[in-house]
LOMILUM-855667 format. One record per residue (C-alpha): y, z, x; residue number from 1; residue in one letter. Coordinates in steps of 0.2 Angstrom, whole numbers, always signed. Each point is the difference from the previous one (the first is absolute). Example, Ala and Ser with C-alpha at 12.3 -4.5 7.8 and 13.67 -1.06 7.14 Angstrom:
TIBA,-22,+39,+62,1,A;
TIBA,+17,-3,+6,2,S;
This chain:
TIBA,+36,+32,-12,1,X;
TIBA,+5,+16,+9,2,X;
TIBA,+20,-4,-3,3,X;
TIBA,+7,+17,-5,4,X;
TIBA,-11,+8,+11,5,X;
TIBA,+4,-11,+18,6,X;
TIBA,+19,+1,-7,7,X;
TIBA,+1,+18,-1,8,X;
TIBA,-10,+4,+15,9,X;
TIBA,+14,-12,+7,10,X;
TIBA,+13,+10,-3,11,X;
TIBA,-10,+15,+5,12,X;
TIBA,-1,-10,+19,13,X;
TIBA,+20,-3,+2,14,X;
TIBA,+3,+22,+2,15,X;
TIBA,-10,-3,+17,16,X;
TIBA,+6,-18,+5,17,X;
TIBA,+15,+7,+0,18,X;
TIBA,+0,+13,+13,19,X;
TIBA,+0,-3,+16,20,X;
TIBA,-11,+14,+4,21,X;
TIBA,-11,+10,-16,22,X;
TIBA,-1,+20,+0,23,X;
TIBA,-16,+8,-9,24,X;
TIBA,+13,+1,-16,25,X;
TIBA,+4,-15,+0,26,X;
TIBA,-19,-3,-1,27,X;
TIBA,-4,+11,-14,28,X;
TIBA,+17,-6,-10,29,X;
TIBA,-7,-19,-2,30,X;
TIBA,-20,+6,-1,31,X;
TIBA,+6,+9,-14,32,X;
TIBA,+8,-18,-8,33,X;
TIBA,-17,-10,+4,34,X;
TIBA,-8,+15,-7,35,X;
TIBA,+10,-4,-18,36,X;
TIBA,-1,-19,+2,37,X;
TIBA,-22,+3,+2,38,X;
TIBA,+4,+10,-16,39,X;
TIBA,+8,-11,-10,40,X;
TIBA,-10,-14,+5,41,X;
TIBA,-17,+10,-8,42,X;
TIBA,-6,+3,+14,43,X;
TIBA,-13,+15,-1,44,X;
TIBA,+5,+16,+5,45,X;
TIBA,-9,+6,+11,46,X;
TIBA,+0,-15,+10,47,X;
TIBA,+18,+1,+2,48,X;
TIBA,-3,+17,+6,49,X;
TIBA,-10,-6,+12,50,X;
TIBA,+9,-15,+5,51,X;
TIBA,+17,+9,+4,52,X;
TIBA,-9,+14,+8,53,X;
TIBA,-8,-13,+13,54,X;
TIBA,+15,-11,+1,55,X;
TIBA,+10,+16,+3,56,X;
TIBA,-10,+6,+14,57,X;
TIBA,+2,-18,+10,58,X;
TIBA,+18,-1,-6,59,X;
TIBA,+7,+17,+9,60,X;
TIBA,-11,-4,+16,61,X;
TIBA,+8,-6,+17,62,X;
TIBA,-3,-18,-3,63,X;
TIBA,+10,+1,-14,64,X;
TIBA,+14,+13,+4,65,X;
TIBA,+5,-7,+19,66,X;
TIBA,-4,-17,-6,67,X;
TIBA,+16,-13,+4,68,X;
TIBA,-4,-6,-20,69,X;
TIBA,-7,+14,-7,70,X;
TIBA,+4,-9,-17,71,X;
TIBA,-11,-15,+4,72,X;
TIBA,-15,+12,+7,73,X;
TIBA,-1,+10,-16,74,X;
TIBA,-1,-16,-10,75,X;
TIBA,-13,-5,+14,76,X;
TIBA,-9,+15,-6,77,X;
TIBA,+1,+0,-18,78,X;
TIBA,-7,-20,+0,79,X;
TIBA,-15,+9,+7,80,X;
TIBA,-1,+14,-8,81,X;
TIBA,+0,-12,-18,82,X;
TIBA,-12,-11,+10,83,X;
TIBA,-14,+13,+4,84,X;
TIBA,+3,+10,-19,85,X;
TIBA,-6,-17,-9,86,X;
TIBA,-15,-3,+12,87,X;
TIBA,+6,-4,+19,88,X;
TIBA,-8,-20,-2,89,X;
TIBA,-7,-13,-11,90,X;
TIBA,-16,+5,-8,91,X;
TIBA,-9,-16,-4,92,X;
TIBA,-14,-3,-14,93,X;
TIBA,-19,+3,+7,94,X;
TIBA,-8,-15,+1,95,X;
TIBA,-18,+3,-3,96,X;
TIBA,-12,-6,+15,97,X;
TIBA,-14,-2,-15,98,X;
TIBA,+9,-12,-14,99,X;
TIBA,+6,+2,-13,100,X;
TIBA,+13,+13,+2,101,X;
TIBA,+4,+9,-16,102,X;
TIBA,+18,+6,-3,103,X;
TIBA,+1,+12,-17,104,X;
TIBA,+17,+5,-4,105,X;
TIBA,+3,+12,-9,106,X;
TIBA,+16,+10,-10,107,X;
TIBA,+9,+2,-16,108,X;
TIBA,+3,-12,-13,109,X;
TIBA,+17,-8,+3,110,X;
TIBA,-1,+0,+17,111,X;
TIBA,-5,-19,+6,112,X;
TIBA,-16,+3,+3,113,X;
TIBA,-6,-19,-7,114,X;
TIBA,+13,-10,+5,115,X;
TIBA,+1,+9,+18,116,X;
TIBA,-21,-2,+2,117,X;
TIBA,+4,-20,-6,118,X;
TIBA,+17,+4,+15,119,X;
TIBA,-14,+4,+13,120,X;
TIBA,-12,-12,-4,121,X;
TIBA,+11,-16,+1,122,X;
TIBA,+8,+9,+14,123,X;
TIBA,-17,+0,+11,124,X;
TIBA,-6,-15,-7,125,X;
TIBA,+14,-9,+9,126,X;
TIBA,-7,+7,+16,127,X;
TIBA,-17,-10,-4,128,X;
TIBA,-12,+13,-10,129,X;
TIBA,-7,-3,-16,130,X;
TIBA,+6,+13,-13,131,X;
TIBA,-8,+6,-16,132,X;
TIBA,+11,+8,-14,133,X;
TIBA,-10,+13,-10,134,X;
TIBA,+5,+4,-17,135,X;
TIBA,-7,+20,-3,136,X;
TIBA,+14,+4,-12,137,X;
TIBA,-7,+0,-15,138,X;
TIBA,+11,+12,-8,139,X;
TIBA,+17,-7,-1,140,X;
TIBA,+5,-14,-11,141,X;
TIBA,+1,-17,+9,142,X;
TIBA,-2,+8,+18,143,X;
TIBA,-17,-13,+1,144,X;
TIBA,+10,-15,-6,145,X;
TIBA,+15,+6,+11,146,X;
TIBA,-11,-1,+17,147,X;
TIBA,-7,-17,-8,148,X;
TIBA,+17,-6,+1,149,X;
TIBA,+7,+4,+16,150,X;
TIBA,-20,-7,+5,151,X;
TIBA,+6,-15,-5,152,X;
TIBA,+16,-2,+8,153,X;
TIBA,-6,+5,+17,154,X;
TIBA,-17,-9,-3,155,X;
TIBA,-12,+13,+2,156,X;
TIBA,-15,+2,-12,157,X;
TIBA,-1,+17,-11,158,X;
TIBA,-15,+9,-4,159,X;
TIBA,-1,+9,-13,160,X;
TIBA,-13,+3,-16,161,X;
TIBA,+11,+5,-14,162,X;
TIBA,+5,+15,-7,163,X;
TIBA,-16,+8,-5,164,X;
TIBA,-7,+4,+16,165,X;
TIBA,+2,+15,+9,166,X;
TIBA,+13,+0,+15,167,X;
TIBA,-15,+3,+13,168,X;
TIBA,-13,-14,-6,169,X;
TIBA,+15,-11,+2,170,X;
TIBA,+3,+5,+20,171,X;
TIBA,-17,+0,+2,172,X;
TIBA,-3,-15,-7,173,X;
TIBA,+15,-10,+8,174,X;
TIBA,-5,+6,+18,175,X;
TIBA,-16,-6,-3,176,X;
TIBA,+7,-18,-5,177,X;
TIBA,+12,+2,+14,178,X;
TIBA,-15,+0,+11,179,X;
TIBA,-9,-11,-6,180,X;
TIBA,+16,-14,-2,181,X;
TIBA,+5,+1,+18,182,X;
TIBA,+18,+11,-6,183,X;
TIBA,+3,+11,+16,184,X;
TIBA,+16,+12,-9,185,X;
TIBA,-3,+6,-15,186,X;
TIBA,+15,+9,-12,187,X;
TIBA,-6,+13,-14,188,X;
TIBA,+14,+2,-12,189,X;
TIBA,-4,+15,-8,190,X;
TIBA,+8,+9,-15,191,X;
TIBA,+13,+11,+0,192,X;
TIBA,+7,+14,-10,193,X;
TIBA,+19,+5,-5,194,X;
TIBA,-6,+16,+9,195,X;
TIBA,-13,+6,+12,196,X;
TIBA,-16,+7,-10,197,X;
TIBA,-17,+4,+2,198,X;
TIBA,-9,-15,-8,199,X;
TIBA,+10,-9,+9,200,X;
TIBA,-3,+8,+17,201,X;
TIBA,-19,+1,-4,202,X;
TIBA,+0,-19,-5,203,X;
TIBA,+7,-5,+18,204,X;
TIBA,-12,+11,+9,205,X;
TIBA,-12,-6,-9,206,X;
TIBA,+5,-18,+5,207,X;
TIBA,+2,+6,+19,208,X;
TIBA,-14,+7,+0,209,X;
TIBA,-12,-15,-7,210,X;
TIBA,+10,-15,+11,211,X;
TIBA,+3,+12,+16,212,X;
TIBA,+20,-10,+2,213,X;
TIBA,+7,-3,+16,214,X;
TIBA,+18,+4,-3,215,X;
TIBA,+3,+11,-16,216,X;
TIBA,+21,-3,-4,217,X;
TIBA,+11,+9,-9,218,X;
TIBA,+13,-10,-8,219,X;
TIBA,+16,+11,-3,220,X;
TIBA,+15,-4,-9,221,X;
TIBA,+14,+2,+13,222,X;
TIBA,+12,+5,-15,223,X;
TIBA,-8,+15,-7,224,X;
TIBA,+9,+9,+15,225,X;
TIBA,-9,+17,+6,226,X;
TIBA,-14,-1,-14,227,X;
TIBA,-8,-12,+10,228,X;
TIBA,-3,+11,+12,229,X;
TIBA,-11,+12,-13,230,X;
TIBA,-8,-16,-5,231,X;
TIBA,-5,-5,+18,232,X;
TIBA,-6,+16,+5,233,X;
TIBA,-10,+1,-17,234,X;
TIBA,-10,-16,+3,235,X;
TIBA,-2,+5,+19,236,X;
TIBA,-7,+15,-5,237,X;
TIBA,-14,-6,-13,238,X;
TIBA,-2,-16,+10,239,X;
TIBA,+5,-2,+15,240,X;
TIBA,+10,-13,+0,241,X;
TIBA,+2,-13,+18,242,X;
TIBA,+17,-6,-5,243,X;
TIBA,+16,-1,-9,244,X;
TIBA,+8,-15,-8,245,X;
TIBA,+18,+7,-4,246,X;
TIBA,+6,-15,-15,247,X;
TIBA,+17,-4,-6,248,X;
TIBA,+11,+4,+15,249,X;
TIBA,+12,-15,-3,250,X;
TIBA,+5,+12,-16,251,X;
TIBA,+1,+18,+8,252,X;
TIBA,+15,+2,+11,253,X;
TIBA,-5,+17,+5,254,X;
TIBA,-15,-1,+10,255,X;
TIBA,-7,+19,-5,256,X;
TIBA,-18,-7,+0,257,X;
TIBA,-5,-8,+12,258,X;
TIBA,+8,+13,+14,259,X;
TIBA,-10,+14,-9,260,X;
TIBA,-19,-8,-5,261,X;
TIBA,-4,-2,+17,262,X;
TIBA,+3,+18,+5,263,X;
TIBA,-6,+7,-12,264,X;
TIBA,-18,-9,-2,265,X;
TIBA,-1,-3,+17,266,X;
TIBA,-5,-17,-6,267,X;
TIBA,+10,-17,+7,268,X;
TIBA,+11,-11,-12,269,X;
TIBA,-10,-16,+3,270,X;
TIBA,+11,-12,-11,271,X;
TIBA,+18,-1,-11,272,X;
TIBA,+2,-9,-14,273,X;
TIBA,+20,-11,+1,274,X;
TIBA,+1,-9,-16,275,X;
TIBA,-9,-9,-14,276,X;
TIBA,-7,-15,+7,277,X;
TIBA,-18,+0,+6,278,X;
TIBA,+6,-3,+16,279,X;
TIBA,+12,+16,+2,280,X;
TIBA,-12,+13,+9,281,X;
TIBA,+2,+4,+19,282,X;
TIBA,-12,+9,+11,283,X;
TIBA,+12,+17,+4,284,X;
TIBA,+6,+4,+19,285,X;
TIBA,+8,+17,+1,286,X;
TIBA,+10,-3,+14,287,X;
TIBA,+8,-16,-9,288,X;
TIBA,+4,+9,-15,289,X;
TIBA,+7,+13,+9,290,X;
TIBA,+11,-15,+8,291,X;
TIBA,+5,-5,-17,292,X;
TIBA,+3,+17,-6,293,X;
TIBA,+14,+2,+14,294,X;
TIBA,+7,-15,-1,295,X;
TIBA,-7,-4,+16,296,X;
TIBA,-8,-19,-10,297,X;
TIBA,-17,-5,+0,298,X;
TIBA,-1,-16,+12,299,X;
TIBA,-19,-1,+3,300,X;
TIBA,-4,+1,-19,301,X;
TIBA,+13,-15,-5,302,X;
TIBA,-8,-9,+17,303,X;
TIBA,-19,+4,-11,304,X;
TIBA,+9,-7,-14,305,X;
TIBA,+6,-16,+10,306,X;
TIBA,-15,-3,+7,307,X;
TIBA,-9,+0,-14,308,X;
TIBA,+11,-13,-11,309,X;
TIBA,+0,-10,+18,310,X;
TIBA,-7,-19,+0,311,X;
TIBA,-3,-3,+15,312,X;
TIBA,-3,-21,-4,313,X;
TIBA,+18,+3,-11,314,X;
TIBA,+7,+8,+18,315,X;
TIBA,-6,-15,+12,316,X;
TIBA,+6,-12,-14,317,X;
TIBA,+16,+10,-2,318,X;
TIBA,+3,-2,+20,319,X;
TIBA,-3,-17,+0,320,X;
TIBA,+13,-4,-13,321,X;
TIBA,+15,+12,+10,322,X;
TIBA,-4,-10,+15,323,X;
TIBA,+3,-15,-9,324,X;
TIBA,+14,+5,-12,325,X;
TIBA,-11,-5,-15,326,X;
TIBA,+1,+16,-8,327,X;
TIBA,+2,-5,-22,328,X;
TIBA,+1,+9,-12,329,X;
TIBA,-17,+4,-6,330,X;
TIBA,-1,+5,+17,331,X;
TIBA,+11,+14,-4,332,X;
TIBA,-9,+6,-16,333,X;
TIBA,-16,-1,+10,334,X;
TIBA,+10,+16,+11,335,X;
TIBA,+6,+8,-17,336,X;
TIBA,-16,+1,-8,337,X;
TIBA,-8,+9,+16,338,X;
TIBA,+15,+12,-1,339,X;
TIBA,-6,+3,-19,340,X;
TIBA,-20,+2,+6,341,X;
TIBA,+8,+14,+11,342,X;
TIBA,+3,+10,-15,343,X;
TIBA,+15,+12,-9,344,X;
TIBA,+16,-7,+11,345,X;
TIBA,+7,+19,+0,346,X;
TIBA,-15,+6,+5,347,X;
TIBA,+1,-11,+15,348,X;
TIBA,+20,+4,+1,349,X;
TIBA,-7,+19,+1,350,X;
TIBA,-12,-3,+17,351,X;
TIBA,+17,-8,+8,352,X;
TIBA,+5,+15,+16,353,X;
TIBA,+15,+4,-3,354,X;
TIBA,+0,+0,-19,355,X;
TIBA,+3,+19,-7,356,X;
TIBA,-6,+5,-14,357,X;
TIBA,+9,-3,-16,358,X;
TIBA,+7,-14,+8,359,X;
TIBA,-7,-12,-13,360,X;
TIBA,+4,+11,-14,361,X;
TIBA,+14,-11,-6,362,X;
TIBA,-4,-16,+6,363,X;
TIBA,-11,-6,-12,364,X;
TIBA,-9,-15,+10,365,X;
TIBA,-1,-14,-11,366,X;
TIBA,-16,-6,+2,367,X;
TIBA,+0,-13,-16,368,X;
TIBA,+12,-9,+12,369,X;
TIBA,-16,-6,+8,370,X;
TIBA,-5,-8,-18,371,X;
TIBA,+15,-9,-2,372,X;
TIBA,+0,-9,+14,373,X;
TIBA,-17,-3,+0,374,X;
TIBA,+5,-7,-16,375,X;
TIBA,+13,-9,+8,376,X;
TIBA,-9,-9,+14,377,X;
TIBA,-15,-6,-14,378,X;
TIBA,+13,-8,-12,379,X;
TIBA,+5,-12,+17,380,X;
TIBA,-8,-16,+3,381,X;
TIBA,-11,-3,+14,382,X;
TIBA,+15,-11,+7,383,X;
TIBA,+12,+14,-1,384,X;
TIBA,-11,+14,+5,385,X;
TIBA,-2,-13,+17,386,X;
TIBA,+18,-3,+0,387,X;
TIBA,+13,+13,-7,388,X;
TIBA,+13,-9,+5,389,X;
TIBA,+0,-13,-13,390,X;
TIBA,+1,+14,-12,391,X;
TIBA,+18,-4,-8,392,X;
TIBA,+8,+8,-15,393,X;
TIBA,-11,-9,-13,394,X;
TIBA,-16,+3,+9,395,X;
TIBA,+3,+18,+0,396,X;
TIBA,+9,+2,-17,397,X;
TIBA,-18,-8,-5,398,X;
TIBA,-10,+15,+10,399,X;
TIBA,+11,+14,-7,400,X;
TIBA,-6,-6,-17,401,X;
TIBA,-18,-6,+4,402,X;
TIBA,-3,+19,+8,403,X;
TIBA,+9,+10,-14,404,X;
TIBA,+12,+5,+15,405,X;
TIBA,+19,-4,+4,406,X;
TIBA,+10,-12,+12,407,X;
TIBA,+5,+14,+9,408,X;
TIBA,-18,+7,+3,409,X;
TIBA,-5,-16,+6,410,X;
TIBA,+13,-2,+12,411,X;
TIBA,-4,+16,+6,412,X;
TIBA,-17,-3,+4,413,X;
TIBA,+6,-17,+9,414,X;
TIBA,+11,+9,+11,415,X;
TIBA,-13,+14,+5,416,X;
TIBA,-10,-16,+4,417,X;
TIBA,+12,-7,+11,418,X;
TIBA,+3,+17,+8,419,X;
TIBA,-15,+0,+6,420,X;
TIBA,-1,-17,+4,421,X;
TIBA,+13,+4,+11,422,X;
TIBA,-7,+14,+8,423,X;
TIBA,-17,-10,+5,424,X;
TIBA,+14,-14,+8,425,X;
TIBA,+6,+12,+11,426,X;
TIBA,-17,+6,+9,427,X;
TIBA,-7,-18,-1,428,X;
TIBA,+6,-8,+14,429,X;
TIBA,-10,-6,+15,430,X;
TIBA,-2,+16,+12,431,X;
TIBA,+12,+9,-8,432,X;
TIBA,-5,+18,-4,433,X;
TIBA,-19,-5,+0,434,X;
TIBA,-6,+18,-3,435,X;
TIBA,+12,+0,-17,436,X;
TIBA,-9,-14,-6,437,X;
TIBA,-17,+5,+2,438,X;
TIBA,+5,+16,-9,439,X;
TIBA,+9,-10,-11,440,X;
TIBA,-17,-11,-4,441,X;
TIBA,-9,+14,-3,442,X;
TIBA,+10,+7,-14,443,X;
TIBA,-9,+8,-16,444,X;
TIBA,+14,-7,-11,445,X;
């Protein structure tokens, strides 16, 4: 996500960190370098016109110019500059006051906009609401039994009535069931179209305009680049859109879209899409992305992230076994797995401060290393995941064969365990670094 884009601004950034004081050309000189890298990234014109012409106007002014570390201060301004061009804060879903609230998205075909409304729906189901999943696309082969699917997997009932009914009955119908059922979030998938059409514009006004939806959002395809900026502000116009959802940013390294919708619709980016799994959405901050962007990380999003893989039973249990040294090895897969419930392990690496980037672009993380050694620990016996240290050549020859893995994987794994055995050791003894151990204690994995 964003990685040529962050590594070219980058380099755009070392012309002013190193001079110790800037002059106005050396001002226009690297504005004309972020004005390229915003180019090459898809960015929309005019809001790179924009964009430099504001940053300009900050960058040659006396906080800058007779600044100790003029470098540091432009960079200062061009994190808030990105941070106000993709909406300033957070813009959260409307709730509304009179359930249930109705959420119809909306865009082309191709887009995400079934599995991204099953995305949403599992994503506030977690936070205690009781979603409906509203199958209105009857056009497309298999989009009704695709939402059925991803219904199931996240355990959310579907309402749909075939493909025979027209789009609007269907919405109407499912509100009303909605009501009825006690469901307070309701999710229209409705159809889209390989291009914007009039039937299919006067289909989703007709739907808006019979179920009165609380949030209308526009799921975009972040690779399309700048024609999703004629898509957005083609929907916006014809429906007035509340939101953006921009898909698929774990693929697009440049970042074009999602620094150019919000401009020019004027309407926020409420939700990215990160991957594949039904779990890989995240509500959009522009300040943190415009962290991530510079290479400056993304430390209260991998916290969210933390958090929300955290047991807090696994955590007391956890501190109680460090104190007492009883730490096994299922112990240690227990702390793996919440890594894995945390999500893509480069995506993590990404929010780290201090991580440029690019940096990961050869380092392919290995995350099937997880696998293995969750393979690994399960072929043990309950004796030897209790006590590792009777594993001798024979047990672990047997382990290597029993978990389609070798000797030398399973050694490995034993001496990460023992590394970290060691670690907890030395911040377990009595009074001895007792804010270390509470932080230790309260580790996330």
């Amino acid at each position: 996500m964003f990685e040529s884009l962050g590594e070219k601004l980058n380099n755009a950034f070392k012309r002013f960190r190193n001079k110790g004081k800037l002059t106005e050309a050396d001002v226009k000189e690297g504005m004309r370098e972020i004005k390229l890298a915003l180019l090459e990234a898809d960015v929309n014109f005019k809001v790179v016109k924009e964009f430099v012409r504001t940053v300009s106007e900050r960058a040659v002014g006396a906080e800058v110019l007779e600044s100790l570390l003029p470098g540091q201060q432009v960079v200062k301004i061009v994190n808030e500059e990105l941070t106000s061009l993709m909406g300033g804060s957070q813009s959260k879903l409307t709730i509304s006051s009179n359930p249930p609230t109705i959420v119809m998205m909306v865009g082309l075909q191709g887009a995400g906009k079934t599995t991204h409304a099953g995305k949403l729906a599992g994503l506030y189901q977690k936070q205690g609401k009781r979603p409906l999943l509203v199958a209105c696309d009857i056009y497309r082969p298999a989009a009704i039994k695709q939402l059925q699917i991803i219904g199931e997997r996240l355990n959310i009932p579907v309402f749909t009535m075939g493909d025979g009914v027209s789009p609007v009955k269907i919405a109407k119908e499912a509100v009303d069931y909605a009501k009825k059922q006690g469901f307070d979030m309701v999710f229209l998938d409705t159809a889209g179209r390989l291009q914007i059409d009039e039937v299919l514009m006067k289909e989703l006004a007709d739907i808006k305009e019979a179920v009165h939806p609380t949030e209308i959002l526009l799921t975009i395809d972040a690779m399309i680049g700048q024609e999703s900026v004629n898509v957005a502000d083609s929907f916006n116009q014809l429906l007035d859109i509340t939101g953006v959802i921009l898909t698929k940013l774990d693929g697009d390294t440049r970042g074009g879209a999602a620094l150019s919708v919000r401009y020019v619709t004027g309407k926020p980016i409420k939700f990215i899409g990160v991957g594949e799994k039904l779990d890989a959405i995240e509500p959009f901050y522009p300040d943190r992305m415009a962290s991530r962007i510079l290479g400056m990380g993304d430390v209260l999003t991998l916290i969210d992230k933390a958090q929300a893989a955290f047991d807090e039973k696994q955590a007391a249990a956890l501190e109680q076994k460090m104190r007492e040294q009883t730490f096994t090895l299922d112990d240690y897969l227990d702390q793996l797995n919440q890594i894995k419930k945390m999500g893509n392990l480069e995506q993590l690496m990404g929010m780290m401060p201090g991580m440029k980037p690019g940096a990961l672009k050869d380092a392919k993380i290995d995350e099937k290393a997880l696998v293995r050694t969750e393979a690994i620990i399960h072929s043990m016996t309950k004796k030897e995941r209790e006590h590792p240290e009777i594993l001798n050549a024979s047990r672990r020859k047997r382990i290597a064969a029993g978990s389609g893995t070798t000797v030398e994987e399973v050694n490995r794994v034993l001496n990460q365990f023992n590394q970290m055995l060691k670690m907890m050791k030395q911040f377990s003894g009595a009074g001895k670094n007792k804010q270390m151990k509470k932080m230790l204690g309260r580790m996330r994995f």
